[in-house]
Backbone of each chain as nested JSON, in Angstrom:
{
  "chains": [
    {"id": "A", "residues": [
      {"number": 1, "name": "UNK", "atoms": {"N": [-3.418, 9.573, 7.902], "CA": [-2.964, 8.363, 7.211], "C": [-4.099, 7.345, 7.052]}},
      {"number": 2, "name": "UNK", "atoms": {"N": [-4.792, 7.299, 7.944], "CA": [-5.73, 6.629, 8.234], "C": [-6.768, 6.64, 7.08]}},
      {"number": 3, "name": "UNK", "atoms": {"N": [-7.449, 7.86, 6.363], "CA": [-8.344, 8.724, 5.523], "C": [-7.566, 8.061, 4.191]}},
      {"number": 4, "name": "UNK", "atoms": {"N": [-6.369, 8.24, 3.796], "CA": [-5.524, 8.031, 2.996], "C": [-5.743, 6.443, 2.614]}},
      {"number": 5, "name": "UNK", "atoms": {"N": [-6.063, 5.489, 3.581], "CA": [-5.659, 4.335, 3.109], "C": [-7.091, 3.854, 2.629]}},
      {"number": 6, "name": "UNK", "atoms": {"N": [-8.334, 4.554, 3.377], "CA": [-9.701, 4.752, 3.169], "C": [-10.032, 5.188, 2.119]}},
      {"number": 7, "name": "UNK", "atoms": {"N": [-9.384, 6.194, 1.433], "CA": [-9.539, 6.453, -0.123], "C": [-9.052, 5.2, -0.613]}},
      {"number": 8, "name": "UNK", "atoms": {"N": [-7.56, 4.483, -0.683], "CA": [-7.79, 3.393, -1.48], "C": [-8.008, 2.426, -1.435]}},
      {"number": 9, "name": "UNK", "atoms": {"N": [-9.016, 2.281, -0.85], "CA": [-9.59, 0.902, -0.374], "C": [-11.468, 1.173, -0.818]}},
      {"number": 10, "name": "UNK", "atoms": {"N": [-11.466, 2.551, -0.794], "CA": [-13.255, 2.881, -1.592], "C": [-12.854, 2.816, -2.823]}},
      {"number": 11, "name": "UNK", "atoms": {"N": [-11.603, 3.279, -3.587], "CA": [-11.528, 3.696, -5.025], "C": [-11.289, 2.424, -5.851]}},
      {"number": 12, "name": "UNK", "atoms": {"N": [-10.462, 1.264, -4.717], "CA": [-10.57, 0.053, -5.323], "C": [-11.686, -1.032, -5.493]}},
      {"number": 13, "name": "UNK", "atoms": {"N": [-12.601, -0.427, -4.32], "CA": [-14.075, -1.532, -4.249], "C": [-14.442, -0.775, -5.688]}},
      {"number": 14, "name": "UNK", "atoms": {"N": [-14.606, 0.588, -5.783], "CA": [-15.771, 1.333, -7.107], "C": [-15.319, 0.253, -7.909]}},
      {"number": 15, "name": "UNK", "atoms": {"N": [-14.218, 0.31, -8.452], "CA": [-13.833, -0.317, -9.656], "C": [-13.799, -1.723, -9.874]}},
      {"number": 16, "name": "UNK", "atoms": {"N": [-13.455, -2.567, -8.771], "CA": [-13.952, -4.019, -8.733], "C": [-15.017, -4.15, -8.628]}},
      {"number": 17, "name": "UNK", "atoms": {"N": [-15.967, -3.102, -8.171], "CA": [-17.506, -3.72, -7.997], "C": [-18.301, -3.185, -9.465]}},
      {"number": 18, "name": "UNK", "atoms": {"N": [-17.465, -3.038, -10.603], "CA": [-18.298, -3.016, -11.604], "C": [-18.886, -4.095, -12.518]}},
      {"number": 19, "name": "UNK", "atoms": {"N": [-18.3, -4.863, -12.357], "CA": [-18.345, -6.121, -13.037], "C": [-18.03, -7.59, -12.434]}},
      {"number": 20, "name": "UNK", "atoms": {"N": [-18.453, -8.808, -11.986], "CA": [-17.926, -9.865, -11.753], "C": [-17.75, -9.626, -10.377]}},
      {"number": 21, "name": "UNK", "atoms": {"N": [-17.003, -10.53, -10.001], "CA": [-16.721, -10.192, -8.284], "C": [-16.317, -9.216, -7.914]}},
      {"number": 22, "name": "UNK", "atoms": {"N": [-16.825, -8.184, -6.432], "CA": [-16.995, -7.0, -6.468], "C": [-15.594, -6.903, -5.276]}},
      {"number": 23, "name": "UNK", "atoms": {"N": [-14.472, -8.473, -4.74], "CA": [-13.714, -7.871, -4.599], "C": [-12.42, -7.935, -5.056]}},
      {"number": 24, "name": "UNK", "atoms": {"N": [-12.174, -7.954, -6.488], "CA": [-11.351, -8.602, -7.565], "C": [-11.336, -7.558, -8.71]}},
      {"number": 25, "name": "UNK", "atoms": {"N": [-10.32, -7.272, -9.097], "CA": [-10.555, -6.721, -10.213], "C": [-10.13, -7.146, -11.747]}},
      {"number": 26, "name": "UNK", "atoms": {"N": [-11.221, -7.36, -12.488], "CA": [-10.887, -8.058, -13.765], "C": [-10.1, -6.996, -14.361]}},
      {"number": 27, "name": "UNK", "atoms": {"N": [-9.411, -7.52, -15.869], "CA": [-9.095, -7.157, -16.736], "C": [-9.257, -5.608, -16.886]}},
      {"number": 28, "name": "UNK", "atoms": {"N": [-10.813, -5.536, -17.255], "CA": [-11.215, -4.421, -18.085], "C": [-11.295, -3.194, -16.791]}},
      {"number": 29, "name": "UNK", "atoms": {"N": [-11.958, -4.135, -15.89], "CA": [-11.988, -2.909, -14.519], "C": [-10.328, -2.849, -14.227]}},
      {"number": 30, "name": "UNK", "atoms": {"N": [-9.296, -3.323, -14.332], "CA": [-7.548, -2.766, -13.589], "C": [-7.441, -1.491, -15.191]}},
      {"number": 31, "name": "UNK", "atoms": {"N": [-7.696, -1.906, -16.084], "CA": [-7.672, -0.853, -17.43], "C": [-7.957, 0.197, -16.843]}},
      {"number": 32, "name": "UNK", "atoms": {"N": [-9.32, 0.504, -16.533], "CA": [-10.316, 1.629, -15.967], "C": [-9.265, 2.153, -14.903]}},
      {"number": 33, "name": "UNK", "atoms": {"N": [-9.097, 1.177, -14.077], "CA": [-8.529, 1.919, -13.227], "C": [-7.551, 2.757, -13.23]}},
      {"number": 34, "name": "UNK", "atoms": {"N": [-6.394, 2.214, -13.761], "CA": [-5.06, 2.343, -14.161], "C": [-4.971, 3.81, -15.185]}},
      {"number": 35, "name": "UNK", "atoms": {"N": [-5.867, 3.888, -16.197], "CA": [-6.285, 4.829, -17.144], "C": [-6.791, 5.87, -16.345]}},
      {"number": 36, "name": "UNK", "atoms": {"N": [-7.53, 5.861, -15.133], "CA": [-8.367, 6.573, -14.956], "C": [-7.946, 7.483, -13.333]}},
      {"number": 37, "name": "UNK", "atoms": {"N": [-7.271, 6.267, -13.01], "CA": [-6.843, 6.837, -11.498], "C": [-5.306, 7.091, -11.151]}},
      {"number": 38, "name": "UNK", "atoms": {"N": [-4.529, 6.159, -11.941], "CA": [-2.866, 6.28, -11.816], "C": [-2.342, 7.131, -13.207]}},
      {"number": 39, "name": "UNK", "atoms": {"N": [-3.345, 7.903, -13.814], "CA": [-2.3, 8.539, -15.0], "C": [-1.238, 8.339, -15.282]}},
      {"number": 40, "name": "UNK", "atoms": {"N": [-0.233, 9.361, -14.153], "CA": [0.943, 9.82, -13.972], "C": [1.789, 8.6, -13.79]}},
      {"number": 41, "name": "UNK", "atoms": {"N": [1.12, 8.162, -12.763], "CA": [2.512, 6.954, -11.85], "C": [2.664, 6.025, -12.576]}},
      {"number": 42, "name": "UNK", "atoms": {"N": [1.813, 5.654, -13.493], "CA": [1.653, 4.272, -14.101], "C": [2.17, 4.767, -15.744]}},
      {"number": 43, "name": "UNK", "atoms": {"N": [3.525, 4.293, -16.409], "CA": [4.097, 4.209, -17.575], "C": [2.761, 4.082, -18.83]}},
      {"number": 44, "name": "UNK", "atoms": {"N": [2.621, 4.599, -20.026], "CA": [1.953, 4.27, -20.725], "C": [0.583, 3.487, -20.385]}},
      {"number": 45, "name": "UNK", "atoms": {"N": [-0.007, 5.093, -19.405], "CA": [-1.019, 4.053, -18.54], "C": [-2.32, 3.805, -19.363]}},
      {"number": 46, "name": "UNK", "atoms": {"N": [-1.878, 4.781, -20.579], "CA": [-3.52, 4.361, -21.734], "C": [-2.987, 3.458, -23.008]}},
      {"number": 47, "name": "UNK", "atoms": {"N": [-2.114, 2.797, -22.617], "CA": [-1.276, 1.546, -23.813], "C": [-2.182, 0.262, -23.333]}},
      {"number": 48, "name": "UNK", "atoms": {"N": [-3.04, -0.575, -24.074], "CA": [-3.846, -1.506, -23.26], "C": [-2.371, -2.703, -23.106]}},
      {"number": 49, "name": "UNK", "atoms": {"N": [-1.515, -2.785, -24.11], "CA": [-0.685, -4.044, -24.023], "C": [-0.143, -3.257, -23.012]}},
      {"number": 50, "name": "UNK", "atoms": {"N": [0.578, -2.382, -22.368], "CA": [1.678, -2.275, -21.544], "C": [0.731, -2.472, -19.88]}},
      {"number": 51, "name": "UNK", "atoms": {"N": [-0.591, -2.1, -20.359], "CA": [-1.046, -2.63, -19.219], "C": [-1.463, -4.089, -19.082]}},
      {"number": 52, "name": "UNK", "atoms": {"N": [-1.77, -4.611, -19.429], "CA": [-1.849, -6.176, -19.472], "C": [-0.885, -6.551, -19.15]}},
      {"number": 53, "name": "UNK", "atoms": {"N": [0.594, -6.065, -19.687], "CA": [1.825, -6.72, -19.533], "C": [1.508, -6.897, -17.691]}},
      {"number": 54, "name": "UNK", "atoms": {"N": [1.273, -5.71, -17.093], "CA": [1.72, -5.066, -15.763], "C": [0.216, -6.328, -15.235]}},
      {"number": 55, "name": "UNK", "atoms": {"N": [-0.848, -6.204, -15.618], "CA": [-1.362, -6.961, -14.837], "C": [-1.407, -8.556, -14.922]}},
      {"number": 56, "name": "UNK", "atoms": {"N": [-0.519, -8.915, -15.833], "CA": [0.159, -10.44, -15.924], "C": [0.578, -10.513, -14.883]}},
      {"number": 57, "name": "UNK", "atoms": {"N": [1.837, -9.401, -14.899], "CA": [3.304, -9.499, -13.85], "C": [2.333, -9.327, -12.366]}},
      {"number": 58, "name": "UNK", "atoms": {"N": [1.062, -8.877, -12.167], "CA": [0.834, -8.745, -10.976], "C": [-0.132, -9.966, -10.549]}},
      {"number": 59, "name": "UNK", "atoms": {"N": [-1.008, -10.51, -11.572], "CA": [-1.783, -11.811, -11.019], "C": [-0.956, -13.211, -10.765]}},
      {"number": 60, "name": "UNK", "atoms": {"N": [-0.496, -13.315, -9.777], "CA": [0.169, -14.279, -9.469], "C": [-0.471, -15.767, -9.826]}},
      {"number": 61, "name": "UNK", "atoms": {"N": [-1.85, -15.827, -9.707], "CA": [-2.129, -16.886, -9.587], "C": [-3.173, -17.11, -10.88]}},
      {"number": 62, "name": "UNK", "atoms": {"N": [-2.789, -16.061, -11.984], "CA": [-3.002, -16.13, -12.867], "C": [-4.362, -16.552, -13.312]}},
      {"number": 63, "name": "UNK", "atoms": {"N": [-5.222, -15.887, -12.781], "CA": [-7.006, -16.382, -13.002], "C": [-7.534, -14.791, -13.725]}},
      {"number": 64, "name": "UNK", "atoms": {"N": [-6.448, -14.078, -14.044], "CA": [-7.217, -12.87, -15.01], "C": [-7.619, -11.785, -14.039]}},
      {"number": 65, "name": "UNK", "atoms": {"N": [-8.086, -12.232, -12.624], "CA": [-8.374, -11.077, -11.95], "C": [-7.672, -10.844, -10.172]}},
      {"number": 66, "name": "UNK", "atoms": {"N": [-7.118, -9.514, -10.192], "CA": [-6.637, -9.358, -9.305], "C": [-7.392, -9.115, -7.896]}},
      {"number": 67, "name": "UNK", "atoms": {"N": [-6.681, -9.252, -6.68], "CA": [-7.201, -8.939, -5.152], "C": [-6.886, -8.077, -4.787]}},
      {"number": 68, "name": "UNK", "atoms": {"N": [-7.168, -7.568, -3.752], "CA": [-6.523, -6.309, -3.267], "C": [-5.334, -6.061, -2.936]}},
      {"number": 69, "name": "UNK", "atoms": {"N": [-4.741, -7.433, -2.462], "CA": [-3.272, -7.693, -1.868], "C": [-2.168, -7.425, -3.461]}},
      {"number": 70, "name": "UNK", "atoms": {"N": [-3.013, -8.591, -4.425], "CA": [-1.797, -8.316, -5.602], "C": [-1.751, -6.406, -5.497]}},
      {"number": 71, "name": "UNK", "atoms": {"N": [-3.004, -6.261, -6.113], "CA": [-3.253, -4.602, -6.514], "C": [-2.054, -3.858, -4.967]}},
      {"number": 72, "name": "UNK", "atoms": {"N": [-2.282, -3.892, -4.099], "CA": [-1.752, -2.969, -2.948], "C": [0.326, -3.307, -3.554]}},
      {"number": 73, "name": "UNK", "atoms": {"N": [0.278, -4.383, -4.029], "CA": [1.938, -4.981, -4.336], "C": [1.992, -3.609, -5.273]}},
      {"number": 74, "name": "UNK", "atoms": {"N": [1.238, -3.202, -6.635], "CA": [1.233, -2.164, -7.566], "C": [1.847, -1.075, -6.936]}},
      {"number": 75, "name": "UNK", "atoms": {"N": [0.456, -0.286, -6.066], "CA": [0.435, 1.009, -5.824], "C": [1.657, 0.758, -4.582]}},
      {"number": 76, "name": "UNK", "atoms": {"N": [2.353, -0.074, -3.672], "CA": [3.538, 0.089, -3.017], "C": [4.606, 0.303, -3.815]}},
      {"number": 77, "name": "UNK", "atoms": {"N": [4.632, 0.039, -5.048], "CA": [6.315, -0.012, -5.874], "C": [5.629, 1.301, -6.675]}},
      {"number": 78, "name": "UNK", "atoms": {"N": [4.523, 1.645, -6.98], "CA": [4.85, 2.876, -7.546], "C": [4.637, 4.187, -6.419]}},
      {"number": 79, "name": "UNK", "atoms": {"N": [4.624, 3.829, -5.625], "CA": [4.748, 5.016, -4.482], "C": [6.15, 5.177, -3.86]}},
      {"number": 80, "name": "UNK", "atoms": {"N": [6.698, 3.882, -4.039], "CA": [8.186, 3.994, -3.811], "C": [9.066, 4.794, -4.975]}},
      {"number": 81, "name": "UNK", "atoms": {"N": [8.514, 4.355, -5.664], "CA": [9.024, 5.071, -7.199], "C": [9.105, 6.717, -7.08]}},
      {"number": 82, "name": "UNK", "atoms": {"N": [7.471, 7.004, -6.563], "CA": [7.427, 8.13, -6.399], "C": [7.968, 9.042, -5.299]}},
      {"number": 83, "name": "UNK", "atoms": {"N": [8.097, 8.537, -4.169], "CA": [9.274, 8.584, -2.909], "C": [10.215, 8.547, -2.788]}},
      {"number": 84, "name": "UNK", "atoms": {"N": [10.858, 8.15, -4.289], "CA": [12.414, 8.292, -4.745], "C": [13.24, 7.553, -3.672]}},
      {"number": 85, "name": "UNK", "atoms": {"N": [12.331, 6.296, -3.224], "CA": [13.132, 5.345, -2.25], "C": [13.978, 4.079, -2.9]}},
      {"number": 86, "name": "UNK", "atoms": {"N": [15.015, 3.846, -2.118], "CA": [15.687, 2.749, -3.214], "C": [15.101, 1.286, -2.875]}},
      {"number": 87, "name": "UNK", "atoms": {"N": [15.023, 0.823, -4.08], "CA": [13.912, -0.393, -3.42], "C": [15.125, -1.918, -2.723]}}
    ]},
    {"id": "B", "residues": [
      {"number": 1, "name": "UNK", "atoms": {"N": [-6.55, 8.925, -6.523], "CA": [-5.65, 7.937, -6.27], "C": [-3.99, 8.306, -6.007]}},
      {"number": 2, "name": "UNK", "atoms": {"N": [-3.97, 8.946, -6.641], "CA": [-2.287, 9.074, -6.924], "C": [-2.121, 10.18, -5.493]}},
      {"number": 3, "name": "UNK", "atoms": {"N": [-2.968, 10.869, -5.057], "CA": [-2.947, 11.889, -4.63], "C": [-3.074, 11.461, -2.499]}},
      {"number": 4, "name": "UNK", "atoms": {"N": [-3.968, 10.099, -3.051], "CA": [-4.039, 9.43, -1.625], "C": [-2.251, 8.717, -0.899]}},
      {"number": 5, "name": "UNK", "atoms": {"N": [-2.087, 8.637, -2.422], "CA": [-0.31, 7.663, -2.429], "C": [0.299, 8.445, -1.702]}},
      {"number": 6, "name": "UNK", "atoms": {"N": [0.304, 9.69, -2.105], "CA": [1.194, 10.626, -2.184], "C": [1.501, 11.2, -0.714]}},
      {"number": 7, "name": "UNK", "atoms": {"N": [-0.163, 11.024, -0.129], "CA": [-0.122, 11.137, 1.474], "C": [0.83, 10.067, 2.369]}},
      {"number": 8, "name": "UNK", "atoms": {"N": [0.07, 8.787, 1.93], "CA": [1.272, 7.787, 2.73], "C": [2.799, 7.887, 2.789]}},
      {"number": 9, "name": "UNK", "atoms": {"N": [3.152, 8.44, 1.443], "CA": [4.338, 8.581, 1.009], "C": [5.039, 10.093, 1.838]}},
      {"number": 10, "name": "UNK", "atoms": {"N": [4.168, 10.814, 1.973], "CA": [4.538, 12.035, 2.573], "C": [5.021, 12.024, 4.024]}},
      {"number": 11, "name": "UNK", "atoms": {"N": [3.633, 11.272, 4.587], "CA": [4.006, 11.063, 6.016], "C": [4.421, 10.17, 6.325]}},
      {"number": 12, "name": "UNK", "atoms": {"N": [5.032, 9.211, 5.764], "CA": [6.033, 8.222, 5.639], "C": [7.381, 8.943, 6.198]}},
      {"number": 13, "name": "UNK", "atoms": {"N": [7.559, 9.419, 4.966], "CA": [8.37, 10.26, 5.0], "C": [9.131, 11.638, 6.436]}},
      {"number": 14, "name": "UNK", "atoms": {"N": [7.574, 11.732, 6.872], "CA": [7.837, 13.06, 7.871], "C": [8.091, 11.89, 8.888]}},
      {"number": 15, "name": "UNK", "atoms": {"N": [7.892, 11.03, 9.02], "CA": [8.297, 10.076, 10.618], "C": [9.66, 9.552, 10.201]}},
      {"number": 16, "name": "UNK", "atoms": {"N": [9.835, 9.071, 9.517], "CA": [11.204, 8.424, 8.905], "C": [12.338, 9.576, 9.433]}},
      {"number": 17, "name": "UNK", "atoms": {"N": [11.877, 10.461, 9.031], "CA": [13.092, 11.567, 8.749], "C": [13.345, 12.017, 9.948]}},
      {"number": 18, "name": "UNK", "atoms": {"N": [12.613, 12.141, 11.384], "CA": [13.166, 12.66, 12.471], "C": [14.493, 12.211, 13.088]}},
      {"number": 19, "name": "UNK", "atoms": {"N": [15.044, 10.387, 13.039], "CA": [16.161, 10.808, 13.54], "C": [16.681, 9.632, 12.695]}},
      {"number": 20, "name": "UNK", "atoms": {"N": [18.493, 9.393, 12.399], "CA": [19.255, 8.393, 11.667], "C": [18.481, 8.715, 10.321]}},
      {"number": 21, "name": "UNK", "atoms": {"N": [18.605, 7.559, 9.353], "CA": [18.14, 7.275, 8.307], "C": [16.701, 7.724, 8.331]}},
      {"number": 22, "name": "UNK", "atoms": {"N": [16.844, 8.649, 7.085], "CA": [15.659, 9.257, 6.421], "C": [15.002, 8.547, 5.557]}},
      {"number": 23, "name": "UNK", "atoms": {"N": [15.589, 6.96, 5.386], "CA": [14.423, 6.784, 4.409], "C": [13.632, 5.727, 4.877]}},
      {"number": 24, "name": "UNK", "atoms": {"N": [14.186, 5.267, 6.353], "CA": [13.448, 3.673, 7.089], "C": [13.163, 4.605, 8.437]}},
      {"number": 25, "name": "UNK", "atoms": {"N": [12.364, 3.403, 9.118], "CA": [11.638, 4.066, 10.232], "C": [12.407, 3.061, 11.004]}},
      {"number": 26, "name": "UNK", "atoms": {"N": [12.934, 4.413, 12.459], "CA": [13.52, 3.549, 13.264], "C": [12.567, 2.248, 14.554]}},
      {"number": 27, "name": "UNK", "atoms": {"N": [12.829, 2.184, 15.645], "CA": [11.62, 1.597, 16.381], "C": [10.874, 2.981, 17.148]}},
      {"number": 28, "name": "UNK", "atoms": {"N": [11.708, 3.559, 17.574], "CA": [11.286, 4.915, 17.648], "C": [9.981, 5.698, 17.108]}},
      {"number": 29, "name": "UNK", "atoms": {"N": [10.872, 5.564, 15.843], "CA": [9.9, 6.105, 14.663], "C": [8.299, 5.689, 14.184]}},
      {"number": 30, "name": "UNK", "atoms": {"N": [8.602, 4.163, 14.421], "CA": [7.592, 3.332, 14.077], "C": [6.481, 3.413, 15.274]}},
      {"number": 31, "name": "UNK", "atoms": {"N": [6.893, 3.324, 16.388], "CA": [6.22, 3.553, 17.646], "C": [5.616, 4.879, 17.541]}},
      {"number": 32, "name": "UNK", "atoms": {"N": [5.824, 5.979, 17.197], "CA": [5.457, 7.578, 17.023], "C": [4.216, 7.446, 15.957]}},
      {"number": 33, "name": "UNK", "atoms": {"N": [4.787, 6.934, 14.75], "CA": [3.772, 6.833, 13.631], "C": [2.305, 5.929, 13.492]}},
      {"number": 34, "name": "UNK", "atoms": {"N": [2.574, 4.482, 14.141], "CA": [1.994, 3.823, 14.808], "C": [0.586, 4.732, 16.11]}},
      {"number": 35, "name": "UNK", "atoms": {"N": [1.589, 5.239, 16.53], "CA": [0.325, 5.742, 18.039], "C": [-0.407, 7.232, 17.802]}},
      {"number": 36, "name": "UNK", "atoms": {"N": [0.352, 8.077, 16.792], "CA": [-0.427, 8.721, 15.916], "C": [-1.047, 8.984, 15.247]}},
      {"number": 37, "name": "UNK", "atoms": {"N": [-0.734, 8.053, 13.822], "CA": [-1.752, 7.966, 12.571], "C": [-2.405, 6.716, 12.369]}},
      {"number": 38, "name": "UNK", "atoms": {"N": [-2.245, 5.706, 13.261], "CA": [-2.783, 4.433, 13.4], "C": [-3.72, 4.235, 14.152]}},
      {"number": 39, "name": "UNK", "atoms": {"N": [-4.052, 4.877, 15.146], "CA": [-5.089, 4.417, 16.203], "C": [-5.88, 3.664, 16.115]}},
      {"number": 40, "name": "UNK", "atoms": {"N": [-6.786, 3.796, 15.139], "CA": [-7.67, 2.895, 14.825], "C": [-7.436, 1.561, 14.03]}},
      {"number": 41, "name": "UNK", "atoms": {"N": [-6.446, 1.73, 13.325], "CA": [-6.575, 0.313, 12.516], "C": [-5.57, -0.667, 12.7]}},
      {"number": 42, "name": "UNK", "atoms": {"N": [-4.475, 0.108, 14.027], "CA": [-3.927, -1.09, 14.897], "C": [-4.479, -1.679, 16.025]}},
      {"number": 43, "name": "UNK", "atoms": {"N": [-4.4, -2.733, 16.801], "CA": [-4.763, -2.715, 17.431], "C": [-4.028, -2.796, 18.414]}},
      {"number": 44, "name": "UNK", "atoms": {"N": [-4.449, -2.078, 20.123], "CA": [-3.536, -2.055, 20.716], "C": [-2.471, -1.108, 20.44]}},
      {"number": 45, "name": "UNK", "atoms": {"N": [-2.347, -0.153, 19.735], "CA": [-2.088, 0.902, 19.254], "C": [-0.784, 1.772, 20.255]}},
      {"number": 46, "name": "UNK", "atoms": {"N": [-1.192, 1.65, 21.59], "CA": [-0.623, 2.519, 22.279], "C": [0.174, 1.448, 23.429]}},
      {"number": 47, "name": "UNK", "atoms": {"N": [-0.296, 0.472, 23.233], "CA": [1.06, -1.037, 23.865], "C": [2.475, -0.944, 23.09]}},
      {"number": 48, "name": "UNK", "atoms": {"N": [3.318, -0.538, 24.067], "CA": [4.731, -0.466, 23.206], "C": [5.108, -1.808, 23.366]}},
      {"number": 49, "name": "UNK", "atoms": {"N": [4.173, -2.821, 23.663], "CA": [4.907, -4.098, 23.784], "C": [4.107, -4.969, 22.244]}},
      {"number": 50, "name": "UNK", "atoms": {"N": [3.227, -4.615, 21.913], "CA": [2.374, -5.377, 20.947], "C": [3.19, -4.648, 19.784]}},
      {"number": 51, "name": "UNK", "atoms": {"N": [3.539, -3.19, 19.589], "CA": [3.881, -2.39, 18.5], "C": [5.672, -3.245, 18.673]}},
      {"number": 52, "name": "UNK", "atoms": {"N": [6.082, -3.436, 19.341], "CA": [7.771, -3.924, 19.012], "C": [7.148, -5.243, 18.581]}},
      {"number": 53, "name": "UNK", "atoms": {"N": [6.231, -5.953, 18.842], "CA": [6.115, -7.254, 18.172], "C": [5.342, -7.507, 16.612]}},
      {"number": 54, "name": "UNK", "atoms": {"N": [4.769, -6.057, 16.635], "CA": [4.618, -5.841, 14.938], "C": [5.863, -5.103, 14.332]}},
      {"number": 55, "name": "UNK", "atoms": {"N": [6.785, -4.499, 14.732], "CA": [7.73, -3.971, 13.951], "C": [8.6, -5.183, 13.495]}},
      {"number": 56, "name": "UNK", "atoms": {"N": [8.731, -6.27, 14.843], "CA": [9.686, -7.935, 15.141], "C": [9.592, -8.383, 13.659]}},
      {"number": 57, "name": "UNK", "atoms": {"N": [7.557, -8.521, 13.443], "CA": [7.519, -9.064, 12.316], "C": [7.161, -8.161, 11.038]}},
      {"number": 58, "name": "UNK", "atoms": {"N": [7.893, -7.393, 10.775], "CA": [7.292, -6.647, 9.653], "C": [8.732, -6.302, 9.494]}},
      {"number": 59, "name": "UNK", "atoms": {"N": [10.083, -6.441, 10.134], "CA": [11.398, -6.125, 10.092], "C": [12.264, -7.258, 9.364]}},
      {"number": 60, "name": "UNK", "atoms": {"N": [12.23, -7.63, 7.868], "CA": [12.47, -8.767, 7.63], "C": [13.668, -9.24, 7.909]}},
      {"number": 61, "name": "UNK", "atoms": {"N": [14.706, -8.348, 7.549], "CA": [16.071, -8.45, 7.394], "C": [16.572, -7.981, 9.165]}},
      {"number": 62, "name": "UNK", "atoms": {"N": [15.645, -7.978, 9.653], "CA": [16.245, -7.951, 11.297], "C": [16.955, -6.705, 11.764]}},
      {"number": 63, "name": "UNK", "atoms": {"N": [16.995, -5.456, 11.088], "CA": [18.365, -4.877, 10.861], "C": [17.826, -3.673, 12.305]}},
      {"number": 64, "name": "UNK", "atoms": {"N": [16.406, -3.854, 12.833], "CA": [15.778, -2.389, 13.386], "C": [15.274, -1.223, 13.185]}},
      {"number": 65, "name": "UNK", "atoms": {"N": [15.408, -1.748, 11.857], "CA": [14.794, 0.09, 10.728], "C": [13.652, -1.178, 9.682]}},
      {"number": 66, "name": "UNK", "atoms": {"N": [12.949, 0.391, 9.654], "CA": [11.87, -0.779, 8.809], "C": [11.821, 0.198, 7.572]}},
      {"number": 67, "name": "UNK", "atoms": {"N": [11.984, -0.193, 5.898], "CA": [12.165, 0.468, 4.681], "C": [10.648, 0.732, 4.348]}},
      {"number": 68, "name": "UNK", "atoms": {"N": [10.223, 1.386, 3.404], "CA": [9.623, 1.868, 3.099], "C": [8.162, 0.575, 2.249]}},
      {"number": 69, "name": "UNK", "atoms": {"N": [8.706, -0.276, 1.466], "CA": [8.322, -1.58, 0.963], "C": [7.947, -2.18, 2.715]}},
      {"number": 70, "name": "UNK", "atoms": {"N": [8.641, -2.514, 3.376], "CA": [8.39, -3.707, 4.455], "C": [6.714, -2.432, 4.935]}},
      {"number": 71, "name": "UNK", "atoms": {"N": [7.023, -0.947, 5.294], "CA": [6.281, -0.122, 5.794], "C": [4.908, -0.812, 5.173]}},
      {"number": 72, "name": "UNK", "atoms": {"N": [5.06, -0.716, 3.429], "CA": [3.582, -1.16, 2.947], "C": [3.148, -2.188, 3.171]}},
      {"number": 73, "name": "UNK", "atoms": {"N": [3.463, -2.993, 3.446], "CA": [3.223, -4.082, 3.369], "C": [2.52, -4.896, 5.028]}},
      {"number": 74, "name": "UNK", "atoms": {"N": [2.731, -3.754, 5.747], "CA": [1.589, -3.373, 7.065], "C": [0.838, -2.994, 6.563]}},
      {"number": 75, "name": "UNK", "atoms": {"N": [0.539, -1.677, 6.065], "CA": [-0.662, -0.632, 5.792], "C": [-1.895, -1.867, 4.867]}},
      {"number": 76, "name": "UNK", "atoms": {"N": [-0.861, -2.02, 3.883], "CA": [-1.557, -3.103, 3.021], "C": [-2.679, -4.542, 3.945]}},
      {"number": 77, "name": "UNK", "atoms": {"N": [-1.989, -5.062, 4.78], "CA": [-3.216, -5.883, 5.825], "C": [-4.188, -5.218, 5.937]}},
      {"number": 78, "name": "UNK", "atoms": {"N": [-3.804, -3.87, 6.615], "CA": [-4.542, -3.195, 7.62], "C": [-5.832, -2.548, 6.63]}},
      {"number": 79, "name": "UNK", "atoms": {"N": [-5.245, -2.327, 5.561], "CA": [-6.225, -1.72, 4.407], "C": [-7.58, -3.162, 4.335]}},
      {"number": 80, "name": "UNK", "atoms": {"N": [-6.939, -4.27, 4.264], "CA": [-7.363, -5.076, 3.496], "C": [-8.659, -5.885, 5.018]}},
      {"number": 81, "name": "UNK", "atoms": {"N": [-7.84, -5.66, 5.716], "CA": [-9.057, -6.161, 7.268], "C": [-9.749, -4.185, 6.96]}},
      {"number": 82, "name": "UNK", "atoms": {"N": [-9.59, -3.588, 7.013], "CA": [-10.142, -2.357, 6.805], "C": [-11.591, -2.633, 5.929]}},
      {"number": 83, "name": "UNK", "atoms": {"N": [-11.182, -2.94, 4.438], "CA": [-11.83, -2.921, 3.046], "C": [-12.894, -4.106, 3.758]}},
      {"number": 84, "name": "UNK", "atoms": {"N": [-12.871, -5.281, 4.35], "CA": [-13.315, -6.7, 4.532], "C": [-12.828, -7.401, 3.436]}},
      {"number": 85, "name": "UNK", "atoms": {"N": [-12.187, -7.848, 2.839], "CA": [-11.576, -8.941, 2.373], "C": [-10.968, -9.921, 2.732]}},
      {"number": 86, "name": "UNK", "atoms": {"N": [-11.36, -10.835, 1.909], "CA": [-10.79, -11.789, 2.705], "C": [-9.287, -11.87, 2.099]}},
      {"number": 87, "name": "UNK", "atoms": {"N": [-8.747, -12.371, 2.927], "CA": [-6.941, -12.42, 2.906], "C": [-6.843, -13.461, 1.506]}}
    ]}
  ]
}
């Protein structure tokens, strides 16, 4: 479990550390990501509006780029999704 | 990515399911999963008195079972003191 949470916590620095603050992820880097790493889990994950929609609904504090905490809020509801747990 | 989820979600799953409700972790449960796949990134790990006072607060609704959402939302800290970020 441990290894598991270590993958997403390297796969989220790669992608925030491409651009701008390396522990935030802008715009174009949650795209990348989302496109590139959540295919499956993530609805119309190569639609740029349906993703924007999703990273509106996830920047709370609305400065365009997410933290790790918003991002970890993501991948918990779509792992629940995928766990067929009732939320 | 999806594939790291899929682990948490799995062995989520395999501790949950040993006794009552298969889809929340009992204190039991949490204590097992905790002193197994946690070692390192709890601390105090193997204190059944520190682990009932992280289940206390990670149990929102008080009920003694902890759901799958409240589950992430540990891992998620632990990722995030893991990653170095700041909170």
């Amino acid at each position: 479990m441990e290894s598991a949470i270590g993958v997403l916590v390297s796969q989220f620095k790669a992608y925030a550390g491409s651009d701008g603050s390396s522990d935030t992820l802008s715009r174009d880097e949650f795209h990348r990501l989302v496109s590139s790493e959540l295919p499956n889990f993530v609805k119309n994950a190569s639609d740029p509006t349906a993703i924007e929609q999703l990273m509106s609904s996830l920047d709370k504090n609305n400065d365009g780029e997410l933290n790790f905490l918003e991002f970890w809020q993501l991948i918990g509801h779509l792992a629940s999704e995928h766990g067929g747990f009732s939320q």
